[in-house]
Every structure is written in structure tokens, then in C-alpha cells.
N, C-alpha and C positions, 0 to 999 in steps of 0.2 A: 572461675566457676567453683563455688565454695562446696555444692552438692553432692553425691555418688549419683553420675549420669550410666545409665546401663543401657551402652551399645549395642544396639540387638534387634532386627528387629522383631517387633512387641506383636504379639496376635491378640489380645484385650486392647482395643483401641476405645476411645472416646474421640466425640468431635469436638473438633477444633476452630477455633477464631467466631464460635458464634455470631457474634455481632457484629459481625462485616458479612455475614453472607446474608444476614436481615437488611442489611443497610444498602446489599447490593440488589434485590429484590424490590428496595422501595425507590428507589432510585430506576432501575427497570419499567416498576409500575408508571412513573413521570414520561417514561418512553414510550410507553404504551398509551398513556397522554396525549403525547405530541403524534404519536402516529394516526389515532384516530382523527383528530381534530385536524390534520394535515389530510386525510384522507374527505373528512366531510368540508372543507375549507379550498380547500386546492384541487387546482385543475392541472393534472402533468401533461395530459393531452395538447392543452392549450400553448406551453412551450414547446412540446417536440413537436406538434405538426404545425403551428404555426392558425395566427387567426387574422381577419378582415379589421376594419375598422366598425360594424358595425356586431361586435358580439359574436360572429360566428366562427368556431372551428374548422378550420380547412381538413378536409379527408371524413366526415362524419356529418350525422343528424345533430340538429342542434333544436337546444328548447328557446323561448322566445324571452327576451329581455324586456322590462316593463318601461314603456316611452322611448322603445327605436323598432319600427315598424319594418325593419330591412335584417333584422334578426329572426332567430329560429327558423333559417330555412336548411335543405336539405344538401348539404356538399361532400357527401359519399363519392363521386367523382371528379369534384374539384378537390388537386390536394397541394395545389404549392399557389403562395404568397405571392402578390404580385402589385407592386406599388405605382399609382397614377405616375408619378412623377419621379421617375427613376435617377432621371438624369441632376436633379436639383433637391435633393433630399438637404433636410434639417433638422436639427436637431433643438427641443426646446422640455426641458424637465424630465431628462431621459425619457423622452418619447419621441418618434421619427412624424415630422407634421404631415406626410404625404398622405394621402388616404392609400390602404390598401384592401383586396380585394383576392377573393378565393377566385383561382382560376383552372380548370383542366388541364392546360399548356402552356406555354411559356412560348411567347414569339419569337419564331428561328430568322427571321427575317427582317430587314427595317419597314416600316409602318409608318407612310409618310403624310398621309389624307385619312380623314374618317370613311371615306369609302375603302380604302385597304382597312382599316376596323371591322367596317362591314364584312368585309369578304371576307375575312380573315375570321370572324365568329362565325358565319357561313357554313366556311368548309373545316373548320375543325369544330366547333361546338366549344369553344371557347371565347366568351366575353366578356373583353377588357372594361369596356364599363360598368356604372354603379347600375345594381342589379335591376332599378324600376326602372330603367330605360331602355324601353325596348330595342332590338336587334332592328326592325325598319324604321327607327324613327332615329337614328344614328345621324343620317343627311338630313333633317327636316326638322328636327327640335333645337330652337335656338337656345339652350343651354347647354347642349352636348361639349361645348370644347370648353367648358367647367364639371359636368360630370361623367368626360371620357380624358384617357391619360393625355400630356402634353405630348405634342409632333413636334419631330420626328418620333416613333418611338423605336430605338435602337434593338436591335436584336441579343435578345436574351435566353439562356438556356437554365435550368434546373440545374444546382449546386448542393450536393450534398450538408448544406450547412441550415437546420432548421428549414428544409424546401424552400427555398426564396428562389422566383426569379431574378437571375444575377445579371446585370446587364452585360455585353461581349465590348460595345464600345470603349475603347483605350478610355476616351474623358468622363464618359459617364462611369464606366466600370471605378477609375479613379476614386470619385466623388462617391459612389455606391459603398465602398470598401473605406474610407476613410468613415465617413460617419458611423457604419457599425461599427469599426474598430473605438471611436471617438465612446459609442456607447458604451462598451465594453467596460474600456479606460475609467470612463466615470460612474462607473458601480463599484459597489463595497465587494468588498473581498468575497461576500458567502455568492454574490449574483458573477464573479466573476469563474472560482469557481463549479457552478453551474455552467456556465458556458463553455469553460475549458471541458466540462464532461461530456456533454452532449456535441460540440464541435470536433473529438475527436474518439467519440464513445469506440467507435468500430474499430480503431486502431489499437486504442489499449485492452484491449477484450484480445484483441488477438495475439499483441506482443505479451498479453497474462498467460495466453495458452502457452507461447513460446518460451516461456521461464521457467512454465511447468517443466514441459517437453528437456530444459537444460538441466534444471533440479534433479531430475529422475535420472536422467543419465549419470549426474554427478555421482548421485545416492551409490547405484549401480558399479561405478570405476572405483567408489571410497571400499566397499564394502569387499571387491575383489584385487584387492590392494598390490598393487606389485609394483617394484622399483623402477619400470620402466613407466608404472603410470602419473606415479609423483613426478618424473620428470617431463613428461606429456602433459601432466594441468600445469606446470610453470612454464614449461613452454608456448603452451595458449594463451595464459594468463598474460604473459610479457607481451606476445603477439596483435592480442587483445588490447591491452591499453596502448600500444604504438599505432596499432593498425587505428582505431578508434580517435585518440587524438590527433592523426596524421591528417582523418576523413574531417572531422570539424575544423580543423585548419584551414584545408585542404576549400571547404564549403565557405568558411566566413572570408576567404579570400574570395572566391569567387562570387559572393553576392558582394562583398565590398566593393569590386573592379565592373560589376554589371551595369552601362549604363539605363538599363530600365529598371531599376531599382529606384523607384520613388512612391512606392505609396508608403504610407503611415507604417503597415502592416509588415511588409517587408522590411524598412527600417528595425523595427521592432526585433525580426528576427537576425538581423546582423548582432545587434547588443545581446542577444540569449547568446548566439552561436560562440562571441567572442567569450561571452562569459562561462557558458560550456568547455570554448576550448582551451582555458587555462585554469579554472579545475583538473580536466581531467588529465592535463601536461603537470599539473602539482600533483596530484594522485599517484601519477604512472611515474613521475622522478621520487617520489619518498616509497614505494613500493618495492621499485628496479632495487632501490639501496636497500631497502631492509633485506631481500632476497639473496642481495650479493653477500650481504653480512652473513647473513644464517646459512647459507650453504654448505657449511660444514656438518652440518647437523640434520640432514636431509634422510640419512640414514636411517635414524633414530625416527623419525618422523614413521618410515616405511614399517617399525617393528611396532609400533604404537599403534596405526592403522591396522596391522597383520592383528594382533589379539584385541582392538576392540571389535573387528570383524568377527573374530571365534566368537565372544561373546555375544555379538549379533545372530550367528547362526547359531544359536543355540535356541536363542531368542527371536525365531525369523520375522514373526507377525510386525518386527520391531520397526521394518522399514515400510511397511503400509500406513503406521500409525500418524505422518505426515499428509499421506492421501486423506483421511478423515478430516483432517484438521482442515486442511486447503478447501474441501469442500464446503464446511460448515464455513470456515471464513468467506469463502465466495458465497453461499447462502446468507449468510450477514451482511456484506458489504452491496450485496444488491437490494437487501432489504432496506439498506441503509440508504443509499444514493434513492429509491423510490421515494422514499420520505424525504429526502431533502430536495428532489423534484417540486413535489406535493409543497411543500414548505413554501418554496420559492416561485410559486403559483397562487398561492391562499390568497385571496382579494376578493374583495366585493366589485360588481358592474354597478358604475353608474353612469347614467345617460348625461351626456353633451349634447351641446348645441349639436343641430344639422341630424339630430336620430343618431349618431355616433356613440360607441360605448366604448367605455376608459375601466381598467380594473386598477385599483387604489389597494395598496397593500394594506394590511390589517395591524393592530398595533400590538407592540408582543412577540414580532417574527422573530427577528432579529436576534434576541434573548434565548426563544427555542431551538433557533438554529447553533449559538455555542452551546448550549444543552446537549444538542442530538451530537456537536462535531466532539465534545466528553465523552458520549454515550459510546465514539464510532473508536476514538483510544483506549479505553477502558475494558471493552469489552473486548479488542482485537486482543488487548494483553491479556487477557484471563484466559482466552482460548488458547492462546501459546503456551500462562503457566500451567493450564492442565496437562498438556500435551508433552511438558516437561516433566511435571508431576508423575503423570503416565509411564514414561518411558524410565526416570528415577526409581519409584516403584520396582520395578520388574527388572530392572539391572541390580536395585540389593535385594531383589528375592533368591536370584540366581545365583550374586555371588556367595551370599551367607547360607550355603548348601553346600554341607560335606560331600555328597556323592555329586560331582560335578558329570559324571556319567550318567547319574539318571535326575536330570533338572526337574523341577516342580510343573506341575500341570497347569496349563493356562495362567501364565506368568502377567502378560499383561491383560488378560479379563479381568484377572485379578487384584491388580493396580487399578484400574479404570472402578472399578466395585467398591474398592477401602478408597479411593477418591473421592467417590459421590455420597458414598455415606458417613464420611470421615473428616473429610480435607477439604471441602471447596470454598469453607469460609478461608484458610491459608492462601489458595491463590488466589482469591479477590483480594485479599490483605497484601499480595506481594504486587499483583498488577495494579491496584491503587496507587502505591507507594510509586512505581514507573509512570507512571500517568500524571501524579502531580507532579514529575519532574517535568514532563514533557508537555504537559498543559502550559508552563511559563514560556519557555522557547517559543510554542506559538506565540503567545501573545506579544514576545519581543519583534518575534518575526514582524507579526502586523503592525506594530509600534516602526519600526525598522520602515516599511514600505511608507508609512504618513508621512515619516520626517526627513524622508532621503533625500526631497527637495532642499532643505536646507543647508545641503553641503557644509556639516560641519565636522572636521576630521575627529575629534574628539569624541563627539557622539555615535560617531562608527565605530572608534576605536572600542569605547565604553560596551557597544552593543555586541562587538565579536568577542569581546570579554567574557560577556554574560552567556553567551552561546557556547562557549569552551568550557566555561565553569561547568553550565549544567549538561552540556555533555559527558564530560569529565562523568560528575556525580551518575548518572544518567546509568551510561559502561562498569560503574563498581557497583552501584546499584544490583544491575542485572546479573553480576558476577556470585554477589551473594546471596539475592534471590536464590538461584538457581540451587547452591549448596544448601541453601533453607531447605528447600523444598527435599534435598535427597536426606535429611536430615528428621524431616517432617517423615518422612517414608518408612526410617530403620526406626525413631522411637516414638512415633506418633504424639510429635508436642504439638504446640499451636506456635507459630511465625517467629513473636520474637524471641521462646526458647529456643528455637531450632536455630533460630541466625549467631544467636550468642555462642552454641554450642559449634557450630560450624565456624563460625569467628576461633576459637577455641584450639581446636583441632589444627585448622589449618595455619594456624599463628605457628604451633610447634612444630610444623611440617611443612614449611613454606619454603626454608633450601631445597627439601626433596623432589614437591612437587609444581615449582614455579616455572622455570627453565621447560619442563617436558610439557607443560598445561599449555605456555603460553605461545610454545611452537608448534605444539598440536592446532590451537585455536588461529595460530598464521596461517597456517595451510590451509582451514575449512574459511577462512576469511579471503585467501587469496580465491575462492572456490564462489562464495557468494559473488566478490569481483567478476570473476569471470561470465556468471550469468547476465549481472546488471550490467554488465560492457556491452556486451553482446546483443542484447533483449532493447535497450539503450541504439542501439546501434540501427536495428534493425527499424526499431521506431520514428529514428531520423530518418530512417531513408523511406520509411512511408511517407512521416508528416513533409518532408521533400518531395515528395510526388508529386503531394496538393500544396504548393507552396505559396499561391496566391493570397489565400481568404485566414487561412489559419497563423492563429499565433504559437508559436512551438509551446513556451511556456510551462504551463499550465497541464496539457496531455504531455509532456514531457518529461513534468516531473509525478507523475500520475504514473507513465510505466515505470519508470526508474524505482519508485516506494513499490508498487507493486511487486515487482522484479525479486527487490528485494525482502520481501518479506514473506515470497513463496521461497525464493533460496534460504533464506535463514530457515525456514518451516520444515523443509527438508532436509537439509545438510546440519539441524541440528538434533539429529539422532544420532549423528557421532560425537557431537559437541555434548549434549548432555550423557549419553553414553561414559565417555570419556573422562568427564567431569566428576560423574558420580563413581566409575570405578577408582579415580585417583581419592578421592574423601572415603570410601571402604578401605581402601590400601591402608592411607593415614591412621584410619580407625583400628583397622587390623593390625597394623605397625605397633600403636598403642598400645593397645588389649592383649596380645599374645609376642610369645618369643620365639615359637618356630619346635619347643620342647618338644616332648611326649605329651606331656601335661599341658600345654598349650600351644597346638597346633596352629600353625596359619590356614587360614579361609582360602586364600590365593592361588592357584596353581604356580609350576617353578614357573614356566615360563614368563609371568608378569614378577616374579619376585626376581630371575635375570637380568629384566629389561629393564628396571628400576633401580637395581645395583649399578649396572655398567652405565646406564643413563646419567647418574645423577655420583657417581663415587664414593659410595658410602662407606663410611669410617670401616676403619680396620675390624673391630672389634665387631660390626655387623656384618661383614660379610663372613666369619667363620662363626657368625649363629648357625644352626643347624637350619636346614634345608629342606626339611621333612616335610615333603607335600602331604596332601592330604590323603586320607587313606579312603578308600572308596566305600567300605562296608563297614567303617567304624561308627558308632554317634559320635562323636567326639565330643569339645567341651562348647559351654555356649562362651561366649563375649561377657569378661569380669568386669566389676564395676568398676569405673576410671574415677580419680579423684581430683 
């Protein structure tokens, strides 16, 4: 850095990174594109409550299709799916050839003759056959046993899975459960997906609140920090990942050893479970080690938490500023899955043979939907680098404040203010930059799932390569984001002054602050663990409840991201906290000597924890000591060269 940078931060700000927060605006507008058109084009109704074969949605009023005369009727009390031909389903263009039909109930009973039909629409007001045929003319109209379902008809209950009537019979149920699985299997990724959301919407909504529920508590134990409680999360933590991969073991053995374990669907879930449980036995053995390793230093750990907690309470509003976040990301991500609902509904009706309507996806989905799945990375990352921005901000207002007795007023209003009118082109510029890392990963991923069939060891190898790479990039990425951004805060540049400067800084301070950063950041990592284990945990043993129809998959790894990215959302108020007092330190370290004439910004007690922490040279530890004085001005931050 050939310049005079002046450490400080600036109250004359200008905004910054222009042209990325235009670009993230028009780019929005394309989303607001696709939402409309998804909204005028698609039907979400039509996948979650399910439809007949002749046009109409089950549970609702429907308008009338032009050439199927058995459409636009009224089934506000019919609401679950129910297919002629349960027992011998087919599949032919991912479409199920049975006809099906809205019905009010689902038959508890077997249905062996068209007079149990009869009776049977009778006394519940429910009719198995197609809708123009009347209820008395079941015995007497010689087409009834083509347009009433095939007998026997097995007894069937309502499954939470898109309302379908589920058959109960072992053969039929079989054959029922394979061909949906079958359809599943042969849809592309965005309609699987879909399925995975809706197949286990109600579980991950709930294992979300439960991540919450651990985050908070964690926030809560960091923030009130004591040496018995570090020893209490590593206690869990270790507990957690045995307890955890002992129960996946524990479960793929016994679905392994089950002899009714034969349909499609259960198979499927042995191969997740196995593959579950040796991840999280590799997780929970490189963990156990690094834990054993660091042990020493555990200590340190405890006085790093104690004054980034001072600095929190100083700053209380600091731990709410997570609640905000979590809720506008759950405001986005259900704006988000509505539209890709929408999406994955868009289709025009066109009439078939026999009055039947078929909806034909539209051409173009497919396109908009990696659009909207950019739109759903991009955007989550901007809201996290605000929310880091945010709390950066108002960690160096506080600390670049002589009277540390009486802090500035409305510290993070005030971040959140010079954010929106200063900075928001920077975190679109940083969460860009994260997004194109992580945009390829996808798409290796989905490369990954075509070619698996080929078992070729090479091309796995080649693929876990690439997955390490950009992960690798991905983690240093985010590492310097992050100091961008507290950088962006004290001198108000745009991205990649502030990354060069931050590069800069911490090049010449990187014995000091490497060792204490990267054990502080093990802790709040084993802490995310903890939640995702757990929340993880609890989610198998729902989707275990219902273990028939469901594929773990898919809502599996649906809680797990979620999990984690309400624990990162939370637990990184200490991580960026943390982050940005160690790059003021360095800064501070820089700029001043500790004189008369140049004061440290610091209190003793972090300039203690940082000497003993880290061993610093002889010659710095009998610099002068001189805290800061409480009612002096003092000097500002010299210019660095």
C-alpha cells in the first residue's frame, strides 16, 4: 500500500461500490419478473392439494376447462386424491396412467362389489367413481366397471403426503409407493426438490424453530461466559456427535436387518442413512482430535469470550441484531419456495382424449428456475453481509471512543443508517463474490448426480477435488469479506480498498492475531455443530416416525442448511464481534504506542489478554500501559504509510 491510509473512522462518508448495487437492483427487477409470471402462469394450489384427472383441484371451486365437460365443478369438500386403479398404477411420461378423482374420504374398508361402491357413497357422501355417473346407476349401467375403480378396492387412509389416498394393502401399498418413488427418481432436480419441500414441509418449519430455540440459547451461554460453560458446550458437543452418529448406526442397522424392508423407498433410505452415518462418524473423529489437540488453550478461549461479552454489553441491542436477520431471511425464503412452487406449476391445460386434462409445462421454466435458485444464494448472502456490516460498524464506533464510560448513542442505529446510505453497494459486491463461488459447487454437485451411474473412480476423484477447491476459496473468501467490511466501516472505501487494506494490516499481524482468532472461531464452530447435530437429530427422528412414504434426503438436508444458517446467523455476533475487535487491536497496535502522545484506543484488559495470549516481544510488553483516560480528547489515529 504505497498511499497515506488514515485509520479512523471517517464521519464524511461517500457511497460506495455504486455499480453493484445498480446491478443488484436489476437483477432483482428479473425476480420480480419471474414472480409475477410465476404467479399469473402457475398454479401452487394444484400441487399442494392435489387435482383429478379431469382439470379440477381437490379442496376448492374450480373454473371450467375448454373441451372436458367433467371440469369446473365445485370440490370445497372433496380434498384428497384418489386413484381408479390403486392397486396397478403406471407410469408413462412421468405421468401416473390411472385416472384420478376428488373424493371426501378415503375408503377405511375393502370394497369388494359395486354395490359396497354403492353403499359406500351412500352413507359417507363419497364417490369413488367418475363424476357423470350417477350413485343409482352404479348396478345397472354397463360401463360402470370401466368408469368405477378396479375390485377389490383395498382399504385406504389419507397420508399426509400431497392428500392421496394411500392404499393399506401390503401388495398394493408396494406397487402405490414404488411408482411415486419411480416418479420422483425421474424428475430433474428443481421438481425433486419441490417434492422434498412439500413431502416434508411440516417437519422442517419445525426442526427451523428448533435451531432457533438452540441458537438463542447458545447466543445467551456465549455472552454470559464462564469457564464452567466452555466446558459444558464441549461437553454436548462431543455428546452430540457420538450420541448422533451412534443413533444413525444404530437405525441403518436396523433397517438393514428388517425383513420388511423392501420397497424402493425404504431401500433408498438405508443408502442416505449409511451415508449419513459415516460423515458424521468422519465429522465426530476429526472434531474429538482437533478438541484434544486444543485443550490447552481453553482458557484463553474463556478471557476472549469474557471481553468480547464487555463489549456486547456495552452494546446490548447487539444480540437482537440476529432476531432481525432470521426473520427477514424467513420472510425471503418463504417468498422464495412460493415462487418456486408457482414455477414448478406454470403449465397450460390441454384437453385429452376421453374429456381428460393434462397440464404441459411451459418452455423457459427451467432457465427461471436457476435464476430464482441465484436469486435465493445471493440474496441470503447480502442479508448476512449486512448484518455483519451492522454489527462491524458499531463494534468500531465503540471501540474508537476515548471515554469507554460513556459509549456513543445508538451505536447500531447508527451502523444500520451509514449502511443504507453508504455501504450497500460493498455488501452486494462481497455477497456476489460468495455466490459465484458457490453457484459452481452447485452445478458440480448436479454434474455429480448425472454421472454417478458411471462409476468412474477418477471422475469422483476429479469432482471431490473441485468441491474442496471451492470450498477451500469459498472459507478464505468469507474470512476476508468479513475484515472488508469492518474496514469499509472505520474508513468508508468501497470493497476492494478495504480488502487490500485489511489484507495489509493483517499480513503484519498475523503471529499476533492467528492462533487467538482461529480458536475463538473453533469454539463458535464447535457451537454451530452443536445446533446442526441436534436440530439434525431431531429431524431423523421425525422423518423416522413416517418412515414409509418419505425419502429422508432431500427435507434432510433442508434441516441441516437451515440449522445451519440460523446458527451461523446468531452465533456470529461473536464471530464478527471478535473479528473486528482483533483488526482495531492490529490497527491500534499500528497507529499508536501506548505514549502520552499516542494513547491506545484499547482498554488494559484486552491489551493483557493479547500480550499473555500471543507472547509478545520483550520490547512490547514494557511499552507503556497507559489506558485510556476517560475525560481526555485524546489523539486521533496517524496516518499509516
Amino acid at each position: 500500500v504505497s498511499e497515506r491510509r488514515e485509520w479512523r473512522p471517517v464521519v464524511d462518508r461517500k457511497c460506495t461500490d455504486t455499480p453493484w448495487l445498480l446491478l443488484f437492483f436489476l437483477f432483482w427487477a428479473g425476480l420480480m419478473f419471474i414472480t409475477g409470471y410465476a404467479v399469473m402462469a402457475g398454479a401452487t394450489e394444484r400441487l399442494v392439494l392435489g387435482y383429478d384427472s379431469f382439470g379440477n383441484i381437490c379442496g376448492r371451486k374450480n373454473t371450467p376447462v375448454k373441451g372436458a365437460p367433467l371440469s369446473g365443478q365445485d370440490m370445497t369438500n372433496k380434498k384428497y386424491v384418489f386413484f381408479l386403479n390403486s392397486c396397478s398404477l403406471e407410469m408413462q411420461s412421468l405421468k401416473i396412467s390411472s385416472v384420478s378423482l376428488c373424493v371426501s374420504s378415503c375408503p377405511q374398508e375393502q370394497l369388494n362389489s359395486l354395490e359396497d361402491l354403492q353403499s359406500f357413497a351412500r352413507n359417507n357422501g363419497s364417490c369413488l367413481c367418475v363424476y357423470n355417473l350417477n350413485v343409482s346407476s352404479y348396478t345397472l349401467n354397463p360401463k360402470a366397471a370401466e368408469l368405477c375403480p378396479a375390485l377389490p378396492v383395498p382399504p385406504s387412509k389419507s397420508f399426509p403426503l400431497f392428500n392421496r389416498c394411500v392404499p393399506q394393502n401390503p401388495e398394493c401399498y408396494s406397487k402405490y409407493a414404488s411408482v411415486l418413488i419411480s416418479m420422483v427418481n425421474e424428475m430433474d432436480v428443481f421438481h425433486q426438490i419441490l417434492s422434498g419441500i412439500l413431502a416434508g414441509r411440516d417437519t422442517v418449519i419445525g426442526m427451523s424453530f428448533l435451531a432457533l430455540a438452540f441458537s438463542f440459547m447458545l447466543v445467551l451461554a456465549f455472552r454470559f461466559i464462564r469457564t464452567l460453560l466452555v466446558h459444558t458446550l464441549v461437553a454436548l458437543v462431543v455428546f452430540g456427535l457420538l450420541f448422533v452418529s451412534g443413533v444413525l448406526w444404530w437405525l441403518y442397522y436396523d433397517y438393514r436387518n428388517d425383513p420388511s424392508t423392501e420397497l424402493e423407498t425404504e431401500k433408498e433410505n438405508v443408502k442416505f442413512l449409511l451415508g449419513y452415518a459415516v460423515f458424521s462418524t468422519i465429522v465426530t473423529v476429526v472434531l474429538l482430535s482437533l478438541m484434544f489437540v486444543l485443550r490447552r488453550r481453553l482458557q484463553f478461549t474463556v478471557q476472549l469470550f469474557r471481553i468480547v461479552g464487555k463489549i456486547i454489553g456495552r452494546i446490548p441491542f447487539l444480540l437482537f441484531q440476529p432476531l432481525w436477520t432470521f426473520l427477514i431471511l424467513i420472510v425471503f425464503w418463504l417468498f422464495w419456495v412460493a415462487v418456486l412452487l408457482s414455477l414448478g406449476t406454470a403449465g397450460t391445460a390441454q384437453t385429452a382424449s376421453g374429456g381428460q386434462v393434462e397440464y404441459r409445462a411451459l418452455s423457459g421454466i427451467s432457465y427461471m428456475a436457476w435464476y430464482h435458485f441465484v436469486g435465493l444464494i445471493w440474496t441470503s448472502e447480502f442479508i448476512l453481509a449486512c448484518q455483519q456490516m451492522t454489527i462491524a460498524g458499531a463494534v468500531v464506533t465503540c471501540y474508537f471512543n476515548r471515554n469507554k464510560n460513556n459509549p456513543p448513542p445508538h451505536p447500531v442505529l447508527s451502523s444500520i443508517s451509514v449502511l443504507f446510505c453508504y455501504h450497500l453497494g460493498t455488501a452486494v459486491k462481497g455477497s456476489f463474490l460468495i455466490a459465484i463461488l458457490r453457484i459452481p459447487r452447485i452445478v458440480l454437485l448436479y454434474l455429480y448426480n448425472i454421472l454417478r451411474q458411471k462409476e468412474s473412480a477418477c471422475a469422483k476423484c476429479l469432482f471431490k477435488c473441485c468441491f474442496c477447491w471451492f470450498w477451500c476459496q469459498e472459507s478464505c473468501l468469507r474470512y476476508f469479506n468479513q475484515h472488508a467490511y469492518t474496514t469499509t466501516a472505520i474508513n468508508g472505501t468501497n470493497f476492494s480498498t478495504s480488502a487490500k487494506d485489511a489484507v495489509f494490516i493483517l499480513a503484519k499481524n498475523s503471529a499476533k492475531l492467528a492462533s487467538i482468532s482461529c480458536f475463538g472461531d473453533f469454539i463458535l464452530f464447535l457451537g454451530k455443530v452443536f445446533v446442526v447435530c441436534f436440530t439434525v437429530f431431531g429431524g431423523l427422528m421425525a422423518f423416522n416416525y413416517h418412515r414409509e412414504l418419505q425419502a429422508w434426503v432431500v427435507p434432510l438436508l433442508l434441516v441441516g442448511f437451515f440449522a445451519y444458517l440460523m446458527s451461523h446467523s446468531f452465533l456470529s455476533v461473536f464471530e464478527v464481534t471478535a473479528d473486528a475487535m482483533f483488526l482495531c487491536f492490529a490497527i491500534d497496535m499500528e497507529t499508536n504506542d501506548g505514549s502520552e502522545e499516542k494513547p491506545y484506543f484499547m482498554d488494559q484488559e484486552l491489551l493483557t489478554f493479547m500480550s499473555q495470549s500471543n507472547k509478545l516481544t520483550e520490547g512490547q510488553k514494557h511499552r507503556s500501559t497507559r489506558p485510556f483516560q476517560d475525560n481526555e480528547d485524546g489523539t486521533e489515529l496517524q496516518p499509516m504509510v
